[in-house]
PDB file of N, CA, C and O in Angstrom:
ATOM      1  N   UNK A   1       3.962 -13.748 -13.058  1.00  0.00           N
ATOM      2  CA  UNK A   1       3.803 -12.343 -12.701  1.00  0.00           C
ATOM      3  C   UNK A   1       4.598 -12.071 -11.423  1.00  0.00           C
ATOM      4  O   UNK A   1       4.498 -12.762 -10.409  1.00  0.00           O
ATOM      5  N   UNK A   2       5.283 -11.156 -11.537  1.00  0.00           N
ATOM      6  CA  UNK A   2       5.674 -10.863 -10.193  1.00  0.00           C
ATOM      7  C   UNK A   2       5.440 -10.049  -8.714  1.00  0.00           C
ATOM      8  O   UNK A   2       5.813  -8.941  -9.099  1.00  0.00           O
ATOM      9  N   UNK A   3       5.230  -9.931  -7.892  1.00  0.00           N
ATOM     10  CA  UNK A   3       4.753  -9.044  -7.327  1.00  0.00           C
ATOM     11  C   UNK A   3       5.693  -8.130  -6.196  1.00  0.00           C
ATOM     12  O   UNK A   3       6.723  -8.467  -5.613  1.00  0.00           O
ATOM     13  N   UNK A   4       5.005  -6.988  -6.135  1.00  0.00           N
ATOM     14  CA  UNK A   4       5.535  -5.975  -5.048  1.00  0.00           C
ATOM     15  C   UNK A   4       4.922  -5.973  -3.975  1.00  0.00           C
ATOM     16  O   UNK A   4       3.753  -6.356  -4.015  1.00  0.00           O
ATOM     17  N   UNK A   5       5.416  -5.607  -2.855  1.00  0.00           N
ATOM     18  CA  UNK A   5       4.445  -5.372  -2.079  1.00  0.00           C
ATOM     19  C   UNK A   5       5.235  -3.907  -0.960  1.00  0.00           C
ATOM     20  O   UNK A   5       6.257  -3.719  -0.300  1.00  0.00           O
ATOM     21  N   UNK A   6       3.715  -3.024  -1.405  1.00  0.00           N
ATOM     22  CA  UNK A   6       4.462  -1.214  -0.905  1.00  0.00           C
ATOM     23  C   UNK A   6       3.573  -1.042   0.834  1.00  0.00           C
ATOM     24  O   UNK A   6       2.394  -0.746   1.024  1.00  0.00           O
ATOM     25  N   UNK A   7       4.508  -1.310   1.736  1.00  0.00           N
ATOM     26  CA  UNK A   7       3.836  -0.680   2.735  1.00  0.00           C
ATOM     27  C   UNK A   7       3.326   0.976   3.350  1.00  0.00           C
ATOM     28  O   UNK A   7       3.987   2.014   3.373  1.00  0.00           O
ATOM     29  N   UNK A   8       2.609   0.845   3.582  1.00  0.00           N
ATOM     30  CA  UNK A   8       2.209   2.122   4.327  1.00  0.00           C
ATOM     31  C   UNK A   8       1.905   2.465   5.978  1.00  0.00           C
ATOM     32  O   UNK A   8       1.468   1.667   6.808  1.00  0.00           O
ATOM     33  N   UNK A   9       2.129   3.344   6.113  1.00  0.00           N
ATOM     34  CA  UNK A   9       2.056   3.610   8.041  1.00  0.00           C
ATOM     35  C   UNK A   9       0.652   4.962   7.863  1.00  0.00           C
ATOM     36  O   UNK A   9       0.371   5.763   6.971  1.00  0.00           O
ATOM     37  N   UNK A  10       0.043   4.633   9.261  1.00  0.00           N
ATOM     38  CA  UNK A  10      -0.522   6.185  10.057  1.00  0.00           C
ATOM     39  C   UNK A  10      -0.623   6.712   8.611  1.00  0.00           C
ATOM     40  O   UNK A  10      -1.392   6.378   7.710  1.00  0.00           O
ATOM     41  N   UNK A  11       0.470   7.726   8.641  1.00  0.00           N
ATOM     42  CA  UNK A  11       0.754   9.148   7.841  1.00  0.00           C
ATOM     43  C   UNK A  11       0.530   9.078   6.806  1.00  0.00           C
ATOM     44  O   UNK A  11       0.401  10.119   6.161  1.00  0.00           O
ATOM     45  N   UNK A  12       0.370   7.683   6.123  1.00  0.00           N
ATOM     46  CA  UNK A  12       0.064   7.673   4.658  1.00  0.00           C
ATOM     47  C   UNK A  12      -1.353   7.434   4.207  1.00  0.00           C
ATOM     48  O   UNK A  12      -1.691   6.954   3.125  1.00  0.00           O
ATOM     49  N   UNK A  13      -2.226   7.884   5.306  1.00  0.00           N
ATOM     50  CA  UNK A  13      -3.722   7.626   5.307  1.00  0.00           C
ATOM     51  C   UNK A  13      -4.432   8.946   5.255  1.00  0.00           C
ATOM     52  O   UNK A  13      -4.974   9.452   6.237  1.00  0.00           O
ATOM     53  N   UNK A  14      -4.385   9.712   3.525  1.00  0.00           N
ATOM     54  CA  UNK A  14      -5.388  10.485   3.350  1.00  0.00           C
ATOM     55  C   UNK A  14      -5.445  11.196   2.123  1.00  0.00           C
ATOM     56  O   UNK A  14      -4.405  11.523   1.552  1.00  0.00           O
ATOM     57  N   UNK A  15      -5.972  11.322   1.908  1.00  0.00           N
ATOM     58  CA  UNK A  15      -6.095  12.113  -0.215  1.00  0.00           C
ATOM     59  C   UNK A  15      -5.083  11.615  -0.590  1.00  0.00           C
ATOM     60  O   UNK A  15      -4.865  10.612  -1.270  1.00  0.00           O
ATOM     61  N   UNK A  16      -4.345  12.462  -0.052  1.00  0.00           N
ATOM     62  CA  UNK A  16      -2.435  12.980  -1.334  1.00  0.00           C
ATOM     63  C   UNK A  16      -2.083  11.350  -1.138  1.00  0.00           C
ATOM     64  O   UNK A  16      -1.683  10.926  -2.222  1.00  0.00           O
ATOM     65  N   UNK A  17      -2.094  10.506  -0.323  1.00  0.00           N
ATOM     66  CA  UNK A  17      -1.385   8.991  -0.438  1.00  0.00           C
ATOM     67  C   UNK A  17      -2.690   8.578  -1.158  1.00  0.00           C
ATOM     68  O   UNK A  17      -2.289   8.503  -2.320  1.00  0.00           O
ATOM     69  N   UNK A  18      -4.070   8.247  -1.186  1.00  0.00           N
ATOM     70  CA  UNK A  18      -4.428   7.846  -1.774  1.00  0.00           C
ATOM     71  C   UNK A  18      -4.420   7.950  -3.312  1.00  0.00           C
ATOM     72  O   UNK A  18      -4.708   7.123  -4.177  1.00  0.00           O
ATOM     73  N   UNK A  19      -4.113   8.881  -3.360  1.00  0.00           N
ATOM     74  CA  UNK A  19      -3.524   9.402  -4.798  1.00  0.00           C
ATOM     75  C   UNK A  19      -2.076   8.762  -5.436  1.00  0.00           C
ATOM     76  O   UNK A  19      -1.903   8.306  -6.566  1.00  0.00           O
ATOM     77  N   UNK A  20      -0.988   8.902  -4.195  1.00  0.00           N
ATOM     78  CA  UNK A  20       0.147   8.055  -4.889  1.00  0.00           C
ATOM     79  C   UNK A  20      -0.129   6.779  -4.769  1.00  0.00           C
ATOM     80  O   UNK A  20       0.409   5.825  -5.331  1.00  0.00           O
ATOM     81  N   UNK A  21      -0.949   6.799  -4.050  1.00  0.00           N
ATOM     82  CA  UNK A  21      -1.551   4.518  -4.577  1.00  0.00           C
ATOM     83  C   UNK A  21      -1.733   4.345  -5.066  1.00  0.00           C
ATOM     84  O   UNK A  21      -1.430   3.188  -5.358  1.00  0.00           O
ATOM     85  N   UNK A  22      -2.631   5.220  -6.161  1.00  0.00           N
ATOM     86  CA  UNK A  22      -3.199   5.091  -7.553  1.00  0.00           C
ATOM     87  C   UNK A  22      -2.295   4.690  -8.263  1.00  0.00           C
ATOM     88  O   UNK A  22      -2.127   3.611  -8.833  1.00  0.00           O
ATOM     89  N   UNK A  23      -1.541   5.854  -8.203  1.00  0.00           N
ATOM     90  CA  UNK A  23      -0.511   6.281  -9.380  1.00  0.00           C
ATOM     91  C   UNK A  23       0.785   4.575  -9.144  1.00  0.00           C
ATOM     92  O   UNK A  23       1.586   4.113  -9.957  1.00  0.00           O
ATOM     93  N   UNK A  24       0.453   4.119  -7.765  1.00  0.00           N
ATOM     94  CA  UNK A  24       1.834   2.965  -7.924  1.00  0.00           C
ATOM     95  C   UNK A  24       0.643   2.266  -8.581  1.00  0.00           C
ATOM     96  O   UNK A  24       0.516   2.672  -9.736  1.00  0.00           O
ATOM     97  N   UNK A  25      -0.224   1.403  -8.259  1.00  0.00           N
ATOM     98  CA  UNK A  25      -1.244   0.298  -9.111  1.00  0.00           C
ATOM     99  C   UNK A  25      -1.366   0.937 -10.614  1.00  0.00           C
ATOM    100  O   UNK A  25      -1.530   0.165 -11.559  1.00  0.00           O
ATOM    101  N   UNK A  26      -1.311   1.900 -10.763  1.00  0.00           N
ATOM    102  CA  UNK A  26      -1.589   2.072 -12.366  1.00  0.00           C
ATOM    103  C   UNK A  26      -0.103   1.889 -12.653  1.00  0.00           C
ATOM    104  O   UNK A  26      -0.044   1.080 -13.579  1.00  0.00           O
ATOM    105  N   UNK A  27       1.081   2.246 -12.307  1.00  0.00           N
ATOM    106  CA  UNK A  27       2.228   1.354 -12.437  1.00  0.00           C
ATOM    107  C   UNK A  27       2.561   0.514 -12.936  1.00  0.00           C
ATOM    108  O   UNK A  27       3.168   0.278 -13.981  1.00  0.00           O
ATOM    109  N   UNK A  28       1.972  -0.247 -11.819  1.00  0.00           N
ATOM    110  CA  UNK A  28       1.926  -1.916 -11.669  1.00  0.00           C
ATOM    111  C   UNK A  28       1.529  -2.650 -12.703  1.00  0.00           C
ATOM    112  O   UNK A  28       2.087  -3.636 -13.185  1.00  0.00           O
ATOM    113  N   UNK A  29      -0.022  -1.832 -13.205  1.00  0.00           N
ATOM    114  CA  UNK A  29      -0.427  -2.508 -14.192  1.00  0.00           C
ATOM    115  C   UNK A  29       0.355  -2.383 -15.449  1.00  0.00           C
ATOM    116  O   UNK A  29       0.700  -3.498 -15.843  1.00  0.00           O
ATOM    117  N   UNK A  30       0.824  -1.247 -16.348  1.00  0.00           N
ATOM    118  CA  UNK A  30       1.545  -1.046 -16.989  1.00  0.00           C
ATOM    119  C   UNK A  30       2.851  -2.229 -16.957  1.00  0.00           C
ATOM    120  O   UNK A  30       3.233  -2.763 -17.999  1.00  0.00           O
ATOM    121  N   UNK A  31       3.415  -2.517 -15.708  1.00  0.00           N
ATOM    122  CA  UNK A  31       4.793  -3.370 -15.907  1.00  0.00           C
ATOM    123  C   UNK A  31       4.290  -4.855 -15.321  1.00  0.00           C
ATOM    124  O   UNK A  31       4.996  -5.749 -14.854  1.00  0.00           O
ATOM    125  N   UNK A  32       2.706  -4.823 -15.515  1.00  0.00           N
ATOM    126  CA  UNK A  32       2.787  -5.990 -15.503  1.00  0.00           C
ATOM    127  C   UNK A  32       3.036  -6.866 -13.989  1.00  0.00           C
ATOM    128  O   UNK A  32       3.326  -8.049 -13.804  1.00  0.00           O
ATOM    129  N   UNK A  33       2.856  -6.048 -13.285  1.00  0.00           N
ATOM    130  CA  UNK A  33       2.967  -6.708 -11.430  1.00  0.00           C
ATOM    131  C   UNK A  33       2.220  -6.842 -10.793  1.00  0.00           C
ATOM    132  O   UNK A  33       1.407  -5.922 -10.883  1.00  0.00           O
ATOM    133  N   UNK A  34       1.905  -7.745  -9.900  1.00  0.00           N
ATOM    134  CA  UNK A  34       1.047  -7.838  -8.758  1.00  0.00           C
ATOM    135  C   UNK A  34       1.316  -6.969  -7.471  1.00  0.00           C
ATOM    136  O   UNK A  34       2.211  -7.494  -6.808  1.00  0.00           O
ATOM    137  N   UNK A  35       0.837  -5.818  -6.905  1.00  0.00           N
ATOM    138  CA  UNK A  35       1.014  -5.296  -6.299  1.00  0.00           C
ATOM    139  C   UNK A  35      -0.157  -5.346  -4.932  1.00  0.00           C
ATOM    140  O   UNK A  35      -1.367  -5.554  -5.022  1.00  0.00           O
ATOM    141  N   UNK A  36       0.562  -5.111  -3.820  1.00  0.00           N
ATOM    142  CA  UNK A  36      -0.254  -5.558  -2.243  1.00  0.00           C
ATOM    143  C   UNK A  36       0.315  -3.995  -1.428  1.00  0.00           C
ATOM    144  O   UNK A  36       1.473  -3.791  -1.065  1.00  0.00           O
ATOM    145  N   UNK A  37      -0.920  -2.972  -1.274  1.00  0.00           N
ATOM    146  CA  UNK A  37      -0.674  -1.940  -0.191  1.00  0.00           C
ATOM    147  C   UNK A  37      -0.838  -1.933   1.090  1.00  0.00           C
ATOM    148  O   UNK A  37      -1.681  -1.093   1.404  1.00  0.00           O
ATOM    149  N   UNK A  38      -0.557  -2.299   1.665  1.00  0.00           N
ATOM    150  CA  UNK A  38      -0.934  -2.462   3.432  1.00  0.00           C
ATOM    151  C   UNK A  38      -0.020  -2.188   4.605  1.00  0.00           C
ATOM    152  O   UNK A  38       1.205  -2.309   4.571  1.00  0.00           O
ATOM    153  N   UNK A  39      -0.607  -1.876   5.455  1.00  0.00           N
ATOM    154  CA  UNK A  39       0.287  -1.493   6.578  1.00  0.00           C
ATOM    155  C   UNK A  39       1.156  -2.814   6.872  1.00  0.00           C
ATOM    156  O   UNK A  39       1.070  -3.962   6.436  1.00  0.00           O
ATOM    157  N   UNK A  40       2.116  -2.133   7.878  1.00  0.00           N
ATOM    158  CA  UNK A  40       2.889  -3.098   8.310  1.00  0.00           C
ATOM    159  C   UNK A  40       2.199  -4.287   9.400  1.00  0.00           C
ATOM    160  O   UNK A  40       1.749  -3.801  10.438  1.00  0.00           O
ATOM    161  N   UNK A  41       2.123  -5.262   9.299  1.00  0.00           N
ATOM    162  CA  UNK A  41       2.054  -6.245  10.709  1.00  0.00           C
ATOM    163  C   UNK A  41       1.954  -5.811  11.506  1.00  0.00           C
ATOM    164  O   UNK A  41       0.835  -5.486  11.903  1.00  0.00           O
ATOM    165  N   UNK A  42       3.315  -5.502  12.349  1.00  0.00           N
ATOM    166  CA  UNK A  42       3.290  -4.703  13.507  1.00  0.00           C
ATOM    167  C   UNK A  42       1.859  -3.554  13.728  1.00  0.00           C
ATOM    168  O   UNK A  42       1.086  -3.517  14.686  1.00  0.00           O
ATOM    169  N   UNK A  43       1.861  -2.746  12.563  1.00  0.00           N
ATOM    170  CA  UNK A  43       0.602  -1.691  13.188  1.00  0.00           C
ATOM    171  C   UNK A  43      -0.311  -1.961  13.020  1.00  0.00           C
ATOM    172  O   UNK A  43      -1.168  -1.516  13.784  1.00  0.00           O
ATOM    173  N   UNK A  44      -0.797  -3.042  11.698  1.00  0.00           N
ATOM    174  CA  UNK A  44      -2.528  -3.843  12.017  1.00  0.00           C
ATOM    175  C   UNK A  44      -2.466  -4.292  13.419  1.00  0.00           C
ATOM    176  O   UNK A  44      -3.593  -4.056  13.855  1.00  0.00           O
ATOM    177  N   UNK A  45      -1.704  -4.851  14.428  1.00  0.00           N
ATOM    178  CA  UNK A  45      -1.722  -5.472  15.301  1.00  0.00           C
ATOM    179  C   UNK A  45      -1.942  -4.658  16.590  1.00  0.00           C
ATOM    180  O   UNK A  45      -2.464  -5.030  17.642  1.00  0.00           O
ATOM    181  N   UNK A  46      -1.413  -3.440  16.256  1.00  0.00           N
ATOM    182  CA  UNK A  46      -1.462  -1.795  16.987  1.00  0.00           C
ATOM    183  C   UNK A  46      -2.443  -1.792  16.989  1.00  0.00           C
ATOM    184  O   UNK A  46      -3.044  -1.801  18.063  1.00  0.00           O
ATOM    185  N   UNK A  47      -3.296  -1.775  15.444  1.00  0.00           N
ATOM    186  CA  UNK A  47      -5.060  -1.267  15.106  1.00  0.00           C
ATOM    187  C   UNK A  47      -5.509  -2.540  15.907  1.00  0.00           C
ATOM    188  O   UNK A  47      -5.890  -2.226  17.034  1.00  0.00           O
ATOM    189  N   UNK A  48      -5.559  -3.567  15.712  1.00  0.00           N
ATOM    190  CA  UNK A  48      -6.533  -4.899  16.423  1.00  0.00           C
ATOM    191  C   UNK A  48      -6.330  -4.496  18.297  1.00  0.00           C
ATOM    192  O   UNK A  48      -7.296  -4.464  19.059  1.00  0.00           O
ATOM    193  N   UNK A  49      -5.418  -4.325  18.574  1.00  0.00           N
ATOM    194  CA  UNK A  49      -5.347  -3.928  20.259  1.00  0.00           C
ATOM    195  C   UNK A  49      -5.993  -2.670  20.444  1.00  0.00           C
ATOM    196  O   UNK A  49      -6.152  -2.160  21.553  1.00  0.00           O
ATOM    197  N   UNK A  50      -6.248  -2.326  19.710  1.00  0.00           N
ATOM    198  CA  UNK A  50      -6.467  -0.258  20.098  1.00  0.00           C
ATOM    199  C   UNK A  50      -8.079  -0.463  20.731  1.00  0.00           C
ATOM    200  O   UNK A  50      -8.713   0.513  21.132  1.00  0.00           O
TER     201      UNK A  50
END
């Protein structure tokens, strides 16, 4: 299986992105991928200092 992996920032945290997350994992499933949504490194690391 192969996988993707779609990052997200800040701005992509609310309805309307939770909605195109859907829509990439139902994607995913269709073609058959392993897919991983998460922020970047850098800004979990932003969130853990904050």
């Amino acid at each position: 299986m192969r996988q993707v992996r779609i990052g997200v920032t800040e701005k992509n945290r609310n309805p309307y992105w939770d909605m195109v997350n859907a829509g990439w994992l139902d994607a995913a499933a269709k073609l058959d991928l392993s897919v991983e949504i998460a922020a970047p490194e850098s800004e979990d690391i932003h969130r853990l200092n904050s």
